[in-house]
KEDOGU-458297 format. One record per residue: x, y, z of N, C-alpha, C in turn; residue in one letter. Coordinates in steps of 0.2 Angstrom, whole numbers, always signed. Layout:
N
X	Y	Z	X	Y	Z	X	Y	Z	A $
...
//
This chain:
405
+220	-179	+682	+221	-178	+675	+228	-176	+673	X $
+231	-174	+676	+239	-171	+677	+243	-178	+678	X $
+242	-182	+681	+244	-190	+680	+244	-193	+675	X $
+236	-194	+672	+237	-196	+667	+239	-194	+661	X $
+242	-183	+659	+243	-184	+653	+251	-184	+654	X $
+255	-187	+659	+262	-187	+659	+261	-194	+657	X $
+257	-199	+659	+258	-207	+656	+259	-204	+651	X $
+253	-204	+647	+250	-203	+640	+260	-200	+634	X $
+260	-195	+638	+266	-190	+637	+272	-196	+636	X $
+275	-198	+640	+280	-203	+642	+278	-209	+637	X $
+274	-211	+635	+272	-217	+631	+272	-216	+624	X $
+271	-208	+623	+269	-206	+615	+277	-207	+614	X $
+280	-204	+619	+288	-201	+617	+292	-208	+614	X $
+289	-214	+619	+293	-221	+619	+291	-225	+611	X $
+285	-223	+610	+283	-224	+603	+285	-222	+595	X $
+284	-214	+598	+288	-210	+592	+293	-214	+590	X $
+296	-216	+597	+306	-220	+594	+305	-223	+591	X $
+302	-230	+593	+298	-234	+588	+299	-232	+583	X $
+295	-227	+579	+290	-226	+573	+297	-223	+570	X $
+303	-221	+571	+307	-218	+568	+313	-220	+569	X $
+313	-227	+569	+318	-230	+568	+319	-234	+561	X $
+325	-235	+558	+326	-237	+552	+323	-242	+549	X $
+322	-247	+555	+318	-254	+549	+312	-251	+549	X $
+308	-248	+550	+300	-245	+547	+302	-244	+540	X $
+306	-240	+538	+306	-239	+532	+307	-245	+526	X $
+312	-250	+528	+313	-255	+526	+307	-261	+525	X $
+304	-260	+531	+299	-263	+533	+292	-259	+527	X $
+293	-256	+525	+288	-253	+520	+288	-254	+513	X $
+296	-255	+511	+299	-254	+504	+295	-264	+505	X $
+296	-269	+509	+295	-274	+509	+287	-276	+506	X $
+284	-274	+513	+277	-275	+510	+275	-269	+505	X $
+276	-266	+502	+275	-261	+496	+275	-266	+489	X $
+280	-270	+489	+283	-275	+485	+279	-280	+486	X $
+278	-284	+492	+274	-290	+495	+267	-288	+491	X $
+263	-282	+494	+257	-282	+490	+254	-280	+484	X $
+263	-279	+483	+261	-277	+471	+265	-284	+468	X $
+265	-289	+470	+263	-296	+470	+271	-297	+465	X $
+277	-293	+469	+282	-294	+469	+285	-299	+472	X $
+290	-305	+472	+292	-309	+476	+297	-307	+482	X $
+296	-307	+487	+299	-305	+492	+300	-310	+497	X $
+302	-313	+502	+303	-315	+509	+297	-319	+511	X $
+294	-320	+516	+287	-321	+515	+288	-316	+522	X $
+283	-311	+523	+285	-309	+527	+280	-312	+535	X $
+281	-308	+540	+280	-311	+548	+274	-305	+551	X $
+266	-306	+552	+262	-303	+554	+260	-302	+560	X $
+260	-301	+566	+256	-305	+572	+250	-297	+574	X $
+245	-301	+573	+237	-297	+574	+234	-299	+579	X $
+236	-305	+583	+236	-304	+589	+240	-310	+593	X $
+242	-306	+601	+244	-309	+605	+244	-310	+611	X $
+237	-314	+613	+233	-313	+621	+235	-307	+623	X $
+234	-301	+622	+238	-294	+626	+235	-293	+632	X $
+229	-296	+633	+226	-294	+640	+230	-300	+646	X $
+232	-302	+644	+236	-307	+650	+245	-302	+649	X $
+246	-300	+644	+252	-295	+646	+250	-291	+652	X $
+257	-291	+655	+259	-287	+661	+258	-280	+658	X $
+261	-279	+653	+260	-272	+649	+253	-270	+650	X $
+249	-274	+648	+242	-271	+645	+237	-268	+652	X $
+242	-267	+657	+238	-264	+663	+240	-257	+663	X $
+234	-251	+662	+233	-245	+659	+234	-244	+668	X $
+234	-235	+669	+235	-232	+675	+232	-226	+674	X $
+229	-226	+668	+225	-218	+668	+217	-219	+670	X $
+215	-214	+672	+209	-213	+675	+203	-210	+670	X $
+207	-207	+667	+201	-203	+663	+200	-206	+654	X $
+194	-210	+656	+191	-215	+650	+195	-213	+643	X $
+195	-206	+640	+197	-205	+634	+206	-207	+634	X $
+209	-204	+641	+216	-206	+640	+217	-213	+642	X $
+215	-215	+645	+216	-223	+644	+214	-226	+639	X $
+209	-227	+636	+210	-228	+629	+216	-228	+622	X $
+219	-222	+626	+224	-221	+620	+232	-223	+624	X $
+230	-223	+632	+238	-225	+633	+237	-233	+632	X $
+231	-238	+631	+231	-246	+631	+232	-244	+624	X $
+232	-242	+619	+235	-240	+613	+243	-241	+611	X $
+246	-236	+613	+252	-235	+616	+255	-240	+620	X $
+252	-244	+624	+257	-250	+629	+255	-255	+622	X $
+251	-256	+619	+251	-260	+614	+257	-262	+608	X $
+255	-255	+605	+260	-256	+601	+268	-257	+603	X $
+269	-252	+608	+274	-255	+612	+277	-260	+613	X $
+272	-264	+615	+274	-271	+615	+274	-277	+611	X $
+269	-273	+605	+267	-276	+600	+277	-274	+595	X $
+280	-271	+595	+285	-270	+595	+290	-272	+595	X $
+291	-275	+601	+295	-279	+607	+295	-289	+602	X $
+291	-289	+598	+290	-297	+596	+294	-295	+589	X $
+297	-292	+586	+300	-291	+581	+299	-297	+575	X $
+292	-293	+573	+288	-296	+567	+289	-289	+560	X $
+286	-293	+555	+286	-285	+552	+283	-282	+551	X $
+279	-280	+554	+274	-273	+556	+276	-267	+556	X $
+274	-263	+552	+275	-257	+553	+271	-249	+560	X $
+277	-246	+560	+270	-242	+567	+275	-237	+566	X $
+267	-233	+564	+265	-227	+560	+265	-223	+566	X $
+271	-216	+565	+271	-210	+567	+265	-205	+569	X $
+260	-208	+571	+253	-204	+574	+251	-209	+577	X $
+243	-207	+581	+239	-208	+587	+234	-207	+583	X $
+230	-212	+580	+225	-213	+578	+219	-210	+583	X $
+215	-207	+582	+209	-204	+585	+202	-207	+580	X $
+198	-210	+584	+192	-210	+580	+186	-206	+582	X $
+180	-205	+577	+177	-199	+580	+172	-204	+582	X $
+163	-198	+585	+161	-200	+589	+154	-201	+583	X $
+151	-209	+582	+145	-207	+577	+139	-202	+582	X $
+134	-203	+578	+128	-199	+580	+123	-207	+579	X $
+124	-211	+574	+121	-216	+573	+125	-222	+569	X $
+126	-228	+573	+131	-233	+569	+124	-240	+571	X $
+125	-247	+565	+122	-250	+567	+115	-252	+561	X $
+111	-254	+563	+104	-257	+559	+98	-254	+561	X $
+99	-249	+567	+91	-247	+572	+89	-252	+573	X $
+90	-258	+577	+89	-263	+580	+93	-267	+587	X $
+93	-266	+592	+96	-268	+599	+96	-274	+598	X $
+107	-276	+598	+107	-285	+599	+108	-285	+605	X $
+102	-290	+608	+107	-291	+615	+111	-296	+618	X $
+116	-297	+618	+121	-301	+621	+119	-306	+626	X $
+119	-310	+628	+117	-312	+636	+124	-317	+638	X $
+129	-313	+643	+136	-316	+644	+137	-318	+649	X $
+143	-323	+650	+141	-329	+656	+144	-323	+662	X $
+146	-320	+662	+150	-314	+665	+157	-314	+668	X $
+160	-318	+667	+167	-320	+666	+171	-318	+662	X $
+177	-312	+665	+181	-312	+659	+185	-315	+654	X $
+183	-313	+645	+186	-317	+641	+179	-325	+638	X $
+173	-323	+642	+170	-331	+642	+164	-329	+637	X $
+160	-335	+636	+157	-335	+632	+149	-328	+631	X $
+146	-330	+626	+140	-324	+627	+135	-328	+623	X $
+128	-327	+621	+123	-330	+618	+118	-322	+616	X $
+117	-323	+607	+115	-316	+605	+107	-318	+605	X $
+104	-313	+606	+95	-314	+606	+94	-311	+599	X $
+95	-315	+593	+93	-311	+586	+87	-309	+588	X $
+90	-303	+584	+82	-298	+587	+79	-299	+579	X $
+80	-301	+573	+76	-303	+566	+73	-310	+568	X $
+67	-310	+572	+66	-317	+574	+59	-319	+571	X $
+56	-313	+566	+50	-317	+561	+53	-312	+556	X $
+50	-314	+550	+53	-309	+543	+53	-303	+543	X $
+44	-301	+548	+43	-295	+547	+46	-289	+550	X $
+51	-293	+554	+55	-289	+561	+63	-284	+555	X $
+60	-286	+547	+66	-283	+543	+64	-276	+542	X $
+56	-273	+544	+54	-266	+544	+58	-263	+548	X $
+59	-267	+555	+62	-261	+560	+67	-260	+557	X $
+72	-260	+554	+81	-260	+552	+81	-252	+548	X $
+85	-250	+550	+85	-241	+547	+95	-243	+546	X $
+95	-239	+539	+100	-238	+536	+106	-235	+540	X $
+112	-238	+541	+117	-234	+546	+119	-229	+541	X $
+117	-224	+541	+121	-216	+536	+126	-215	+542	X $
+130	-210	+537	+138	-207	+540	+134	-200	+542	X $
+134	-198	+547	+133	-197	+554	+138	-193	+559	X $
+143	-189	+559	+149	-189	+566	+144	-182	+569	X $
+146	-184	+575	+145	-181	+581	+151	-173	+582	X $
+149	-171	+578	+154	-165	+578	+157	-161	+584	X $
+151	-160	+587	+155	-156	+595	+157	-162	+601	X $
+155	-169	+601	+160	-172	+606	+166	-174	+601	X $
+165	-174	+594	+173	-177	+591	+178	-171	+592	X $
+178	-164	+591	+180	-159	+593	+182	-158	+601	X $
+178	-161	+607	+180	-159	+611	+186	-164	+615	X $
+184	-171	+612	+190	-177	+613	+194	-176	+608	X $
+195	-171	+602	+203	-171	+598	+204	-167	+604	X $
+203	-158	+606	+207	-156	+609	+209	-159	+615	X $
+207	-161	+618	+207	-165	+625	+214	-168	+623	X $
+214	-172	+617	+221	-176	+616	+226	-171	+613	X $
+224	-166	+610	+230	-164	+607	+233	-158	+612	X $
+229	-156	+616	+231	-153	+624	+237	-158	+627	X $
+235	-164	+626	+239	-166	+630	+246	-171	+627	X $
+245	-171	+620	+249	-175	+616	+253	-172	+610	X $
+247	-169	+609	+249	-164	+601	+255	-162	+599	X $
+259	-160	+604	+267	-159	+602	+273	-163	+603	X $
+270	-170	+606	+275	-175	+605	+273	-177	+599	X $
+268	-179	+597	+263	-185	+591	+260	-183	+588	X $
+260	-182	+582	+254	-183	+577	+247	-186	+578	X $
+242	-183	+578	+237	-186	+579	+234	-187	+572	X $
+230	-191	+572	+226	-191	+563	+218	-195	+566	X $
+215	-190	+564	+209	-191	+565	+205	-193	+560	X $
+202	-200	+561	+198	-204	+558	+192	-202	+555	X $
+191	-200	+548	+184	-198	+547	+180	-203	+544	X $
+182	-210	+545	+180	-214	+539	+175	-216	+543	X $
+171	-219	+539	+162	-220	+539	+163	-228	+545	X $
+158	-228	+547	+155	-233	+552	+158	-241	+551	X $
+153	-242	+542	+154	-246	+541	+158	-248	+536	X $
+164	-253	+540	+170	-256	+539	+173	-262	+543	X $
+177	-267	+539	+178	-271	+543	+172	-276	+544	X $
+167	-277	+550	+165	-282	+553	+159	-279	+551	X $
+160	-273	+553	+152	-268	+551	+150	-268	+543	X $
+154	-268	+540	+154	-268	+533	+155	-273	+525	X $
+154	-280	+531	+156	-284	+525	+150	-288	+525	X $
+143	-286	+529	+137	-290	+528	+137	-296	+532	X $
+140	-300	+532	+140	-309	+534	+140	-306	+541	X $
+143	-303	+544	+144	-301	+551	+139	-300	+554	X $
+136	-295	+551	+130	-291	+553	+123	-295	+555	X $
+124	-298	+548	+118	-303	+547	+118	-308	+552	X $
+124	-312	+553	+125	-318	+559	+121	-316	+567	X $
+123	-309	+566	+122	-308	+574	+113	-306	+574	X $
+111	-301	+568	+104	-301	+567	+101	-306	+566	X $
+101	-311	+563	+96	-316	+560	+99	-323	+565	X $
+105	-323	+564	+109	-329	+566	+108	-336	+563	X $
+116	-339	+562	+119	-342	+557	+116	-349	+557	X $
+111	-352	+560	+106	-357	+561	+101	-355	+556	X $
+98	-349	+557	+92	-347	+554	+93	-343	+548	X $
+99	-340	+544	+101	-339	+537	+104	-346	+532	X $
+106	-353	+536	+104	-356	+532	+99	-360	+531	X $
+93	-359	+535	+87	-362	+533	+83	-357	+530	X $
+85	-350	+531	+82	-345	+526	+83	-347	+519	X $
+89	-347	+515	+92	-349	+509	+89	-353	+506	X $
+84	-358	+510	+80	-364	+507	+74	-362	+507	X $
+71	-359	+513	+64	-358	+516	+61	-354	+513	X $
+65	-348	+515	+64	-339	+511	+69	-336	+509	X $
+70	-339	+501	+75	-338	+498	+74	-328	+495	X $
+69	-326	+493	+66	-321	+491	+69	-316	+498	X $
+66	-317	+505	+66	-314	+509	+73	-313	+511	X $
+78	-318	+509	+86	-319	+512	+88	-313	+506	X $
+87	-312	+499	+90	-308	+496	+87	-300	+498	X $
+81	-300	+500	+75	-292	+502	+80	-291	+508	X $
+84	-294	+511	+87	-293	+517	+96	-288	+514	X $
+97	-295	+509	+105	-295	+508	+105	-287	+504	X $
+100	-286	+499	+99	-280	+495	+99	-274	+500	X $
+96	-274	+506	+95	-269	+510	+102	-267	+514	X $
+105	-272	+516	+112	-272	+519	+117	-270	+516	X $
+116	-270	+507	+120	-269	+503	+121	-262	+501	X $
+113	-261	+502	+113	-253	+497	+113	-248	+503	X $
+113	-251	+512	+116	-244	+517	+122	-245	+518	X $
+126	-252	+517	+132	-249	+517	+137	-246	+513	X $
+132	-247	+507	+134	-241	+497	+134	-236	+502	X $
+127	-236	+505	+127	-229	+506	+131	-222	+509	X $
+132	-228	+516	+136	-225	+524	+142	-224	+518	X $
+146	-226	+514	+152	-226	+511	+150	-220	+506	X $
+146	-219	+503	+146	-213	+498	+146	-208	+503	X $
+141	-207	+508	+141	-202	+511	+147	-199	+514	X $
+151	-204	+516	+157	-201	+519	+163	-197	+512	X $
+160	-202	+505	+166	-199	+500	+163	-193	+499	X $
+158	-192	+499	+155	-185	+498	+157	-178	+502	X $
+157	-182	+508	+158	-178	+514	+166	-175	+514	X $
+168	-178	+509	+177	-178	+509	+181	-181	+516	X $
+178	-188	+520	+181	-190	+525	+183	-197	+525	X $
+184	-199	+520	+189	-204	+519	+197	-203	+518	X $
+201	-206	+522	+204	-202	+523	+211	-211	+521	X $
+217	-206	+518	+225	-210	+517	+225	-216	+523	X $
+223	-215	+529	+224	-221	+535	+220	-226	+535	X $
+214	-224	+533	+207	-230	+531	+208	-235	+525	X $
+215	-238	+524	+214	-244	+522	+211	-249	+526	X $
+209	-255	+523	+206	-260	+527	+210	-265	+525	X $
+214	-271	+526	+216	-276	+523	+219	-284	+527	X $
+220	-281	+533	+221	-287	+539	+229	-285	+536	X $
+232	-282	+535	+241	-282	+535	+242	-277	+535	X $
+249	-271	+531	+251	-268	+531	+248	-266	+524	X $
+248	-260	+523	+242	-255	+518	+248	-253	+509	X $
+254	-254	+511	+259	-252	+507	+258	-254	+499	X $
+257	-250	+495	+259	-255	+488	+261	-251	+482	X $
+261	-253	+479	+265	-249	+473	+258	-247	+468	X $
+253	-248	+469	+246	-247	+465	+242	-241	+468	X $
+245	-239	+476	+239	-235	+480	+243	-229	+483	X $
+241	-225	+486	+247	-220	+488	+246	-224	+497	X $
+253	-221	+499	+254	-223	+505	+249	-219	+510	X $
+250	-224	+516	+246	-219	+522	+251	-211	+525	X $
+244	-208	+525	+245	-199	+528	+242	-199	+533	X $
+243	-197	+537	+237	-193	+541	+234	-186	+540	X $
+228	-189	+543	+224	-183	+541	+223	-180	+534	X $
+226	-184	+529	+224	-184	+521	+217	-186	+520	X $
+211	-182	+520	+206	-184	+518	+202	-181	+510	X $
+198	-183	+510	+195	-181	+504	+197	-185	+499	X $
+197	-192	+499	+203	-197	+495	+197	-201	+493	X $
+197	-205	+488	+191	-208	+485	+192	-215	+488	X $
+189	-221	+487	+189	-228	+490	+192	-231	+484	X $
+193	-229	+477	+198	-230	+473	+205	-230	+475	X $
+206	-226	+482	+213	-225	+484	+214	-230	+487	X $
+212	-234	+492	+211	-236	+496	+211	-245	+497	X $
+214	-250	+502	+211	-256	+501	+204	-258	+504	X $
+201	-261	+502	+194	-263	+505	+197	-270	+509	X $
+191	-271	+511	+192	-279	+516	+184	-281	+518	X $
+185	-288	+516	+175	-292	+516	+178	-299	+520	X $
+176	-303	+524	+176	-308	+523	+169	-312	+527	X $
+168	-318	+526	+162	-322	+525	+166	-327	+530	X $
+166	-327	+537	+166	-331	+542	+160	-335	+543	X $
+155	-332	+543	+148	-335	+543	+144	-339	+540	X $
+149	-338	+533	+146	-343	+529	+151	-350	+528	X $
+154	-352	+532	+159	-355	+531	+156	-362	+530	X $
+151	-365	+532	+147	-371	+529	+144	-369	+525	X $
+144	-365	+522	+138	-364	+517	+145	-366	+511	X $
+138	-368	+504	+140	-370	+498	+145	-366	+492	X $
+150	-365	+489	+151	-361	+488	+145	-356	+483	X $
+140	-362	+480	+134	-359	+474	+132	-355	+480	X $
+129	-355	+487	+126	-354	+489	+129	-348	+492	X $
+134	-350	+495	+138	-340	+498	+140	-335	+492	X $
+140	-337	+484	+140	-334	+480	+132	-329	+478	X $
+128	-334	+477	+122	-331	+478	+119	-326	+483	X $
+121	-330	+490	+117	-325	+494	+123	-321	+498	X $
+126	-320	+495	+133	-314	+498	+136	-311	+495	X $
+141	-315	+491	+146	-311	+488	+142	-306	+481	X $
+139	-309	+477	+136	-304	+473	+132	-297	+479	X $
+132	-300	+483	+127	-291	+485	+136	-290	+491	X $
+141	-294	+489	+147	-289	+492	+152	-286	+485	X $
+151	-289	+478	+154	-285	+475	+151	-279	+474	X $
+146	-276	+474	+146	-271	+473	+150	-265	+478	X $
+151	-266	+481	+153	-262	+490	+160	-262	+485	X $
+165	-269	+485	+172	-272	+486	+173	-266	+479	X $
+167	-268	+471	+172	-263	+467	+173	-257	+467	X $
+173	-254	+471	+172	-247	+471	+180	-243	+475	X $
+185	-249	+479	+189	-249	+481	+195	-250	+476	X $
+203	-248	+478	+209	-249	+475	+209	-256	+473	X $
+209	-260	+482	+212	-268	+480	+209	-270	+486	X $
+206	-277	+485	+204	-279	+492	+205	-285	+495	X $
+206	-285	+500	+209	-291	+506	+201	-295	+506	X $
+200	-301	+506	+197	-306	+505	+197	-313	+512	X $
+194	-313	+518	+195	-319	+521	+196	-316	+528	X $
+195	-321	+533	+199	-322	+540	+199	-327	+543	X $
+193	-330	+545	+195	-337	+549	+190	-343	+545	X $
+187	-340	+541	+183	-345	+536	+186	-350	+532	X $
+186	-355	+529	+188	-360	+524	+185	-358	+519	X $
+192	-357	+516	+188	-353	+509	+194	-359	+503	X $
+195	-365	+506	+196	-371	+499	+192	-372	+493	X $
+187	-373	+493	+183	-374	+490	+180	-367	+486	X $
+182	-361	+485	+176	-355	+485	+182	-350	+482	X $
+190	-351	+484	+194	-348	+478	+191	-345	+469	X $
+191	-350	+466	+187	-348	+461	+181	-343	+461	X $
+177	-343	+465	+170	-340	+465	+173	-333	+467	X $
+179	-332	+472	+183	-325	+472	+186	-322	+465	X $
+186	-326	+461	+190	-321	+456	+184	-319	+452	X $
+178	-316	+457	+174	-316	+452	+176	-306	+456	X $
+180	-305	+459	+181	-298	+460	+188	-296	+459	X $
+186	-290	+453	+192	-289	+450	+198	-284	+453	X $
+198	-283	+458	+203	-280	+462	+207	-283	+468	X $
+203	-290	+467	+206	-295	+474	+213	-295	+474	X $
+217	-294	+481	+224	-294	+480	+226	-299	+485	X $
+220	-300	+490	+226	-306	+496	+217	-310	+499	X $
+222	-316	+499	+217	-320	+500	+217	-324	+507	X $
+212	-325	+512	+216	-326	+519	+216	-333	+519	X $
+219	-341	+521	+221	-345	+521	+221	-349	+527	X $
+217	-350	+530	+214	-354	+537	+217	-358	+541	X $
+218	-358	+546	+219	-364	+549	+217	-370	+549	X $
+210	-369	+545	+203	-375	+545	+204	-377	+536	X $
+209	-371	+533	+208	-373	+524	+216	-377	+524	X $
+212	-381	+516	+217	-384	+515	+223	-380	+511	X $
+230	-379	+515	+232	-376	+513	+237	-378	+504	X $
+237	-385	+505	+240	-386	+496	+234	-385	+491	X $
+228	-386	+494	+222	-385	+486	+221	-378	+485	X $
+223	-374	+492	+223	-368	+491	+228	-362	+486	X $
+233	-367	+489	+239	-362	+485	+240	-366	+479	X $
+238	-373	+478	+236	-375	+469	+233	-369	+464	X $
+227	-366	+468	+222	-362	+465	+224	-356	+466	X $
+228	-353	+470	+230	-345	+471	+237	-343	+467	X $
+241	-350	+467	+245	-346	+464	+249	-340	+466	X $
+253	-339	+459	+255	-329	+459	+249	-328	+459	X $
+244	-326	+457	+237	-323	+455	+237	-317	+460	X $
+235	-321	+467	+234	-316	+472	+239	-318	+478	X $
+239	-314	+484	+243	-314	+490	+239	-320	+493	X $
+245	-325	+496	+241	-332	+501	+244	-328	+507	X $
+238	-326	+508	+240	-323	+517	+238	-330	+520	X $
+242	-334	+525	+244	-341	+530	+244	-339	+536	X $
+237	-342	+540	+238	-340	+545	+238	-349	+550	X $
+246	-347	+553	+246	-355	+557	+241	-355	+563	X $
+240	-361	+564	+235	-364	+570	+239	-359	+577	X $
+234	-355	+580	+236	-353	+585	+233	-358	+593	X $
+233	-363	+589	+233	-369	+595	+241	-372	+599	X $
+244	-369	+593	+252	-373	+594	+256	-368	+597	X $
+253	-361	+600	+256	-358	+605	+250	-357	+610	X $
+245	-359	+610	+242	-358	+616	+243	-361	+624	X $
+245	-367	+623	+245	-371	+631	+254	-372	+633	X $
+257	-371	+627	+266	-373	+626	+269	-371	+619	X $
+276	-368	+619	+279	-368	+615	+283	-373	+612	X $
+282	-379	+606	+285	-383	+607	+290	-379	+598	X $
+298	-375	+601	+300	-373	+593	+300	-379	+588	X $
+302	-385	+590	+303	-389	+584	+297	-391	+582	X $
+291	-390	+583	+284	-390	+581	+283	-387	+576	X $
+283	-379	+578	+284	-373	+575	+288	-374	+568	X $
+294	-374	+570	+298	-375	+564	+297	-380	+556	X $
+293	-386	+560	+292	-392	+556	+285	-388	+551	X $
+281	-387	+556	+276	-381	+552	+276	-377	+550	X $
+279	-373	+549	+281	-368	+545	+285	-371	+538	X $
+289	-373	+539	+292	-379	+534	+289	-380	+528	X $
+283	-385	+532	+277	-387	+528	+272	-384	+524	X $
+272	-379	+527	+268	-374	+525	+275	-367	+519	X $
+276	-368	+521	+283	-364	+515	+286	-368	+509	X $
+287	-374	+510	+287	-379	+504	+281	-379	+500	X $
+275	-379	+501	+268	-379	+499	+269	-371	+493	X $
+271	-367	+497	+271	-359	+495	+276	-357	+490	X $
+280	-362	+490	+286	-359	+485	+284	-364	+481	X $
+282	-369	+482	+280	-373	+474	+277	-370	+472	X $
+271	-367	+472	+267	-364	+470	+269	-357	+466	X $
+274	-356	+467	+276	-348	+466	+270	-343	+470	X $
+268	-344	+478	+265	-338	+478	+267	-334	+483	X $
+264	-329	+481	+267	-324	+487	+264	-322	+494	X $
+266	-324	+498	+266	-328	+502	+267	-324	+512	X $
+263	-322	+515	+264	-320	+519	+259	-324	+526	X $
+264	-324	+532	+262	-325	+537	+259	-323	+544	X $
+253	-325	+545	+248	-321	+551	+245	-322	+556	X $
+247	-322	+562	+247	-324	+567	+241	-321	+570	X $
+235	-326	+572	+230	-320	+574	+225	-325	+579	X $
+221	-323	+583	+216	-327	+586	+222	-332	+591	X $
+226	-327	+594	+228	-331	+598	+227	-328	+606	X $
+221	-333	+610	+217	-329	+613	+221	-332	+620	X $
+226	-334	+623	+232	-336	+626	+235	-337	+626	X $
+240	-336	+631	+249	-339	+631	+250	-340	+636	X $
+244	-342	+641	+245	-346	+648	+249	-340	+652	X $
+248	-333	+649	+251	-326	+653	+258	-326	+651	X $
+261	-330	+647	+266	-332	+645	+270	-324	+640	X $
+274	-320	+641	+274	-313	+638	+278	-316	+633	X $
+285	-319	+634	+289	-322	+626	+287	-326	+624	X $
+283	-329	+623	+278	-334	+619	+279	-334	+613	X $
+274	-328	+610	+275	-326	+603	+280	-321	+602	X $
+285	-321	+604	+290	-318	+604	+295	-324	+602	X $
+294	-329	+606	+300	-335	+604	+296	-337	+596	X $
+290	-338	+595	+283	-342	+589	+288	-337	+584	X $
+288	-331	+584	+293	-326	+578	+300	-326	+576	X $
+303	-328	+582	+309	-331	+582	+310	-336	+578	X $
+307	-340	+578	+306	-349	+577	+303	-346	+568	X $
+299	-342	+568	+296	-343	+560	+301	-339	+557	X $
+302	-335	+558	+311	-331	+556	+314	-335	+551	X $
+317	-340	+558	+323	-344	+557	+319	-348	+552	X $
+315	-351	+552	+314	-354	+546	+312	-352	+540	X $
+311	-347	+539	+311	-345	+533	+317	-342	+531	X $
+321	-340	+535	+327	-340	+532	+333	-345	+532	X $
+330	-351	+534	+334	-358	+530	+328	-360	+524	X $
+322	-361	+525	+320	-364	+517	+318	-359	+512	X $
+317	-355	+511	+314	-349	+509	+319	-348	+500	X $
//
């Protein structure tokens, strides 16, 4: 134990520097302006970067809760090291412990057992009546283990770093935007034939999904556990509409707040039809938030329009599989075209004049259009162990936006 909290110790301290060095602030004033739909730079996101093939990413602590937070800390660390614009915020995020997250229904995975390899889900909604078993995820913490894992960390942390304990509800992100949930419960074979088959049953399902995760979100606003760090948005949280992140600032409404939904799972579906059976039982969730982030890997060409049908939309995510000119015809200045390049053209090799030509392309597209414009690096699930990789990929998208831009 004495081992691991000198790591832990030595890693906060290397991070703090980080977090306190002058571009953070700069790097704030940017996206603050970027996402209150000010024209800036196009700025540079990387959300992911094979970490697990980093030499960094191998943790040395023994005790489950500090390793956890030192693979944390070797992260952003190195996440740092790519000189993207990211910001990295002066605490150690802590999440607490539920009592109850989920549907009341076991999905089971069945995985080839190789790391990083595939897995096949056994939907456990496999006749319609299988929608009684489903109980509502309520916000729920486990009070005496979340207490005993803060002190644990701030024994061992708390007077190099700030810690900021997470009180925000379950569901969020992936748990929270419905499509997700749905896919792995019913599965994405069997929710498009639902839509035709048992159109009634596809809504008795969507309504139910809608109204616990109303719920799990009210219950936390109540509780006063939403909290300044609990934006969602897939970028940096800054804007001139919302107040900045605090630690530890709870009792904040979801009006403070960015929200984030996106419909990966519906990506072949119609857009009449992802309007019907989705987005209407996600705007109720989305309005209730400041501004919210819209998309991630999905092709959302075609279904722009059906988006403006929520009135706090601020960033729209833009695919690798969508067309990016019909996109940014339709987005405009309106909202933020978040650009995420094909994470195929750093996966096997770095080729920079590739990179460059690409980027190019995609930045002449974005300025014609007047939009504002940011770039996001994600789902990149190798670099062949390769550490400068996306390091040179930042390099390379730099330089070009600071010749065409």
């Amino acid at each position: 134990m004495k081992k691991d909290i000198e790591i832990i110790r030595q890693l906060a301290q290397s991070y703090l520097e980080i977090c306190n060095e002058d571009i953070q602030d700069k790097r704030r004033s940017l996206w603050r302006k970027h996402n209150s739909l000010k024209m800036t730079r196009p700025l540079i996101y990387t959300r992911a970067f094979a970490w697990k093939e980093m030499p960094e990413s191998q943790c040395k602590c023994e005790n489950p809760l500090f390793r956890e937070h030192e693979e944390k800390l070797r992260k952003k660390i190195f996440w740092h090291s790519l000189d993207d614009d990211s910001i990295f915020e002066p605490w150690l995020e802590m999440g607490v412990v539920f009592k109850f997250s989920g549907w009341g229904i076991n999905i089971a995975k069945h995985s080839t057992g190789e790391l990083g390899g595939a897995y096949k889900t056994d939907y456990p909604l496999k006749s319609l009546d299988d929608i009684t078993k489903m109980r509502a995820p309520l916000h729920e913490i486990d009070e005496a283990e979340t207490a005993k894992n803060l002190s644990m960390l701030q024994d061992a942390v708390g007077d190099v770093i700030m810690i900021n304990l997470d009180r925000g509800p379950a569901c969020r992100m992936w748990t929270g935007d419905i499509s997700t949930d749905l896919g792995h419960l019913r599965g994405i074979e069997n929710i498009m034939m639902d839509m035709m088959d048992n159109p009634q049953w596809m809504h008795e399902i969507l309504a139910f999904m809608r109204d616990g995760i109303m719920q799990n979100h009210e219950m936390a606003e109540a509780a006063g556990d939403w909290g300044l760090c609990a934006h969602q948005n897939q970028a940096m949280p800054y804007s001139e509409e919302l107040r900045d992140p605090v630690p530890n600032a709870n009792g904040v409404k979801r009006s403070e707040l960015w929200g984030y939904m996106a419909a990966q799972e519906y990506t072949l579906i119609s857009p009449a039809m992802h309007d019907e059976f989705l987005l209407q039982y996600q705007l109720p969730i989305l309005k209730k938030f400041g501004l919210v982030a819209y998309g991630c890997c999905e092709d959302l060409t075609r279904k722009i329009d059906m988006l403006r049908q929520i009135p706090n939309l601020r960033r729209i995510a833009v695919s690798p599989f969508a067309d990016l000119k019909k996109c940014a015809e339709q987005i405009g200045s309106d909202y933020i075209l978040s650009y995420r390049p094909n994470p195929a053209e750093i996966a096997e090799t770095l080729n920079p004049d590739r990179v460059r030509t690409s980027i190019k392309h995609a930045l002449e597209i974005c300025k014609a259009n007047g939009c504002h414009t940011d770039i996001t690096l994600k789902d990149v699930e190798t670099v062949q162990g390769n550490p400068d990789r996306v390091r040179e990929w930042v390099k390379e998208v730099r330089a070009a936006i600071d010749k065409d831009w």
